[in-house]
N, C-alpha and C positions, 0 to 999 in steps of 0.2 A: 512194250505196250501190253496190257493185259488184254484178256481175252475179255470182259466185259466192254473196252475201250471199242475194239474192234469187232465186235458184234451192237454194240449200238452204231459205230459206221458203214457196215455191212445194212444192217438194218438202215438207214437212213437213203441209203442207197438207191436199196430195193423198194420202199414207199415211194421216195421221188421220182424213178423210174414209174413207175408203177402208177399214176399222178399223170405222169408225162403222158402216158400211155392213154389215160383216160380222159384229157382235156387236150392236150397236144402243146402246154406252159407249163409253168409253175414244179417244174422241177427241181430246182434250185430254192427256191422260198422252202419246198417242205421240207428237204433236205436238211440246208442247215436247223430248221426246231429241233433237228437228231443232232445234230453236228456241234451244236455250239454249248450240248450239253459236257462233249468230253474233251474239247480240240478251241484252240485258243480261236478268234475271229480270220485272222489273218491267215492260217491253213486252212480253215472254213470255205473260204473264199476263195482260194487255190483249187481246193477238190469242185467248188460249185462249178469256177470256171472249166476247169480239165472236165470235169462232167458236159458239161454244154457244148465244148468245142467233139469229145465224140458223140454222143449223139447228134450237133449239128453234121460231123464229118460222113454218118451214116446217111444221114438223106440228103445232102449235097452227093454221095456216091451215083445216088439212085435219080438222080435228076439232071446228073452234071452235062447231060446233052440240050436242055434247054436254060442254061444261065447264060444271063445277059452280062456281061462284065459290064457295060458302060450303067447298067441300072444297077447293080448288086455294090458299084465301087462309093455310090452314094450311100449307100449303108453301112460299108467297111471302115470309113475313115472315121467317122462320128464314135461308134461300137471300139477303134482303139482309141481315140482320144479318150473316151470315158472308163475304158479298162486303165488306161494311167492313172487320171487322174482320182479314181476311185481308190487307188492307193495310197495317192497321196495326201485325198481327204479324211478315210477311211482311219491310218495309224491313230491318232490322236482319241479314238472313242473307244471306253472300256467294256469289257465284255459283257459288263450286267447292263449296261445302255443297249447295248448289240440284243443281248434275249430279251431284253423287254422290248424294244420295236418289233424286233419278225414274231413276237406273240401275239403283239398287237394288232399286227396287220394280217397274222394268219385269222385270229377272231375277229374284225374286219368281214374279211373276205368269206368267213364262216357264214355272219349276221347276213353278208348280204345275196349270197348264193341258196339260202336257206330263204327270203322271200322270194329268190327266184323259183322255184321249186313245189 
């Protein structure tokens, strides 16, 4: 991997942290716009999830004395059913399909955060 590969994944990293940080979402959306410039869809979406599972792993740390398992098990099963099947819908769409949606939806979300403002 060159080091331009992985300093635009360093960098994509650090924005989407950084994003997280500042709305408390949307770290994975910014992320891959960096991501899917160097890195095929399918490792995109590897790193997004491994990203989301530590930072969720960090503040499930810091709260683990008030989860409810009978309320938290309703949102567990839905969140793997749809990590599979996100797989499975996911192969079939090419990577210029892939950057043109999350541009879309990043400018989207630009247009519409920008009258909130």
């Amino acid at each position: 991997m060159s080091t331009d590969v992985i300093s635009i994944i360093c960098l994509g990293s650090f924005f989407g942290g950084f994003v997280n940080g500042l709305t408390g979402f949307g770290t994975g959306l910014f992320a891959l716009s960096w991501w899917l410039f160097v890195m095929s869809p399918s490792q995109a979406v590897f790193l997004v999830i491994a990203m989301s599972l530590v930072g969720g792993a960090q503040g499930m740390y810091k709260m683990h004395s008030s989860i409810n398992l009978n309320i938290l098990i309703k949102f567990i099963l839905p969140a793997v059913f749809g990590i599979f099947a996100s797989f499975i819908f996911f192969i079939p769409f090419v990577n210029d399909l892939i950057n043109f949606l999350v541009a879309t939806l990043l400018i989207i979300l630009l247009l519409i955060l920008h009258d909130t403002w």
